[in-house]
N, C-alpha and C positions, 0 to 999 in steps of 0.2 A: 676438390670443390664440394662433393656432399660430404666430406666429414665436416669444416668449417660450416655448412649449412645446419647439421646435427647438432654440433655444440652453438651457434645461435641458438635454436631451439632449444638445449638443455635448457641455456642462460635462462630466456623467456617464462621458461615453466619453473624453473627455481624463483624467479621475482615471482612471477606469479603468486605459488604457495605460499612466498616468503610475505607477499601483500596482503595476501587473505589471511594468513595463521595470524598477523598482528592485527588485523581488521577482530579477527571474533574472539581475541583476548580484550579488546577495547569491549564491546560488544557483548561481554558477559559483565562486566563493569556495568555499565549500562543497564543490565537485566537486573545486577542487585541495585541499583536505583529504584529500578521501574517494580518492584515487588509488590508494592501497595497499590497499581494502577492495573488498567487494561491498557498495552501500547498495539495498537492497531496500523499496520505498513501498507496504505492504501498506494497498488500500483498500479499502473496502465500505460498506452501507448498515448502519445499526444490525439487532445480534440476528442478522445470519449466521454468527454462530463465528468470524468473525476473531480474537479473540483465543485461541480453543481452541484454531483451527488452529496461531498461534506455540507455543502453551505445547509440543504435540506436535511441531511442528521444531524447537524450542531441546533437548527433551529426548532427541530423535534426534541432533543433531549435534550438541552440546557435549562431546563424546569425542573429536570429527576435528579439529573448529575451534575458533576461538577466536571465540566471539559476545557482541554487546552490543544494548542493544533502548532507542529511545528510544519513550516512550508519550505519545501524545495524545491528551487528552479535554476535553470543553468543562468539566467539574468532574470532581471525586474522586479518586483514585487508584488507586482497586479495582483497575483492570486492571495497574497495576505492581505491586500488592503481589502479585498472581497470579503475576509472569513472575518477582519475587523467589525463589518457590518453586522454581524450576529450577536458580536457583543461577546466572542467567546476570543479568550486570550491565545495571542498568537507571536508566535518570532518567525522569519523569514531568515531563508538559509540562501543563498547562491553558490554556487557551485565552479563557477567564471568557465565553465568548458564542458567540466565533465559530464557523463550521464546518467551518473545514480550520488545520492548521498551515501554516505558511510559511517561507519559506529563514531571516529574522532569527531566527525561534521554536528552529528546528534550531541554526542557529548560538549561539542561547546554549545549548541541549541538550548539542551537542558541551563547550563549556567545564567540563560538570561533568562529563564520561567521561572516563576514560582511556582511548581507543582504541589504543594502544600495542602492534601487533601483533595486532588484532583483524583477523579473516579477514572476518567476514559483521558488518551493522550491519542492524536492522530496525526500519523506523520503521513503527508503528505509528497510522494515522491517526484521524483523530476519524471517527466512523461517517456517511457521507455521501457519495452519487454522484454530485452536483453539483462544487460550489466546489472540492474536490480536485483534480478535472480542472484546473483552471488553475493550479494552483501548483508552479513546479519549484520541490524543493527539495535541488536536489545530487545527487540519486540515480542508480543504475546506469537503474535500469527500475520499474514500475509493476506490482504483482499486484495483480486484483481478485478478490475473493472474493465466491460470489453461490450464496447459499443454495436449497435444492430449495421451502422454503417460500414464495420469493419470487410463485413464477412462471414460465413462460417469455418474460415480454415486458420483462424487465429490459432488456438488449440494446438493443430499440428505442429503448427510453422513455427511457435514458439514455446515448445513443451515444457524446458526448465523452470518458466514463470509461473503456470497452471499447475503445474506437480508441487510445487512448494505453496500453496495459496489455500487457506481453510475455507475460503468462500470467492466466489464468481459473482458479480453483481454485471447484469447484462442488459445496459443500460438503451437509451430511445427505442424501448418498445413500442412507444406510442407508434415510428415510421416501419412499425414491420409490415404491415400491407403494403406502404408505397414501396418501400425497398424491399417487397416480397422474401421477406428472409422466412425460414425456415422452420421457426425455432425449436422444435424437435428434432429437428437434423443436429442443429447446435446444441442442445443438449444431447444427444450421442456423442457428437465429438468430444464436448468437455467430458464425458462421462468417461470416454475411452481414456482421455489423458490424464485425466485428474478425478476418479472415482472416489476418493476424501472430501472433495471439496462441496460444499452448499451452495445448490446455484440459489439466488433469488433474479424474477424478471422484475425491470421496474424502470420507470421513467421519473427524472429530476424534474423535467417540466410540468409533469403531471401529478406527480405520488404515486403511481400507480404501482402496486409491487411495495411499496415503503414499509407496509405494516408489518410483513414478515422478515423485510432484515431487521428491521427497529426491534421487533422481538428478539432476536437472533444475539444481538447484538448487547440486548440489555441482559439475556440469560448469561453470556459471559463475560461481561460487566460482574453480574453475581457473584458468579463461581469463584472470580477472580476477589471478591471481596470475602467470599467465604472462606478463601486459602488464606487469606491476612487476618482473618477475627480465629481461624482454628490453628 
């Protein structure tokens, strides 16, 4: 009984690797695509304003840059028809179950953009601080966004997502009195898990906090144009 139990588990962990090893062969494909852009992998758990947070960066930088946004959701499009209103070009991805996109899913996304010149690319993930964690899909770097509603033990409970993530955007600050959150406690915790990462605090509804990712964000924008002109 546990040898059969054993080789299950071989099985499982062989798909496994064998799933991922052809995911981030796709996935560096993808990277020499993306060589002339900044591709930014905005993740988070459902219902922290990920998406409010894009709708207010595309409507802050669509003046400087040139932006495109690919959306993915396990159903509907709601959230493209949202980032349509910005006026910044968008394809919508579904997923019909699963709970991350992956490098093939991007790779057909790109065939229906014209990226032609586009500065910054945001791919918007399906809501989930799991399975993301393990999916390159081409991108410069990893934002996690993690709501004042959540908690302060996101961090812990979900380390893989915070350890791969170049930046923490920790979003309705506005309700941190109501929901007496901490946020130097929260920043310890992120700090313990993810000591790489840029936190910036900030509210979609508000702007408040904006100025300093929008910096953040356009200086690697830059760099990422200075590696294509050098």
């Amino acid at each position: 009984m546990c040898e059969g139990h054993d080789h299950k588990e071989q099985k499982r962990v062989n798909l496994a690797t064998s799933v991922l090893a052809a995911n981030d062969s796709l996935a560096q494909e993808n990277r020499d695509i993306f060589k002339d852009m900044l591709v930014v992998n905005l993740v988070s758990s459902p219902g922290s304003g990920k998406t409010s947070i894009l709708e207010r960066s595309l409507l802050e930088l669509r003046d400087e840059f040139s932006l495109a946004v690919i959306e993915g959701d396990v159903f509907t499009d709601r959230d493209a028809q949202r980032i349509k209103k910005t006026g910044v070009s968008v394809i919508q991805i579904n997923t019909g179950g699963a709970c991350h996109l992956d490098a093939k899913m991007i790779r057909k996304g790109v065939d229906q953009l014209d990226l032609d010149g586009v500065d910054l690319l945001f791919i918007e993930n399906v809501g989930n601080l799991v399975c993301p964690a393990g999916f390159d899909l081409g991108e410069d770097f990893k934002v996690t966004v993690l709501s004042t509603t959540e908690g302060d033990d996101k961090p812990a409970k979900y380390p893989a997502m915070f350890k791969k993530s170049a930046a923490v955007l920790v979003n309705k600050v506005d309700l941190k009195e109501a929901l007496e959150i901490d946020l130097k406690a929260l920043d310890a915790e992120l700090f313990e898990v993810s000591p790489q990462a840029t936190v910036f605090h900030v509210s979609a509804k508000t702007g408040e906090g904006f100025a300093g990712w929008l910096d953040w964000l356009k200086a690697e924008i830059k760099k990422k144009q200075a590696i294509k002109l050098g």
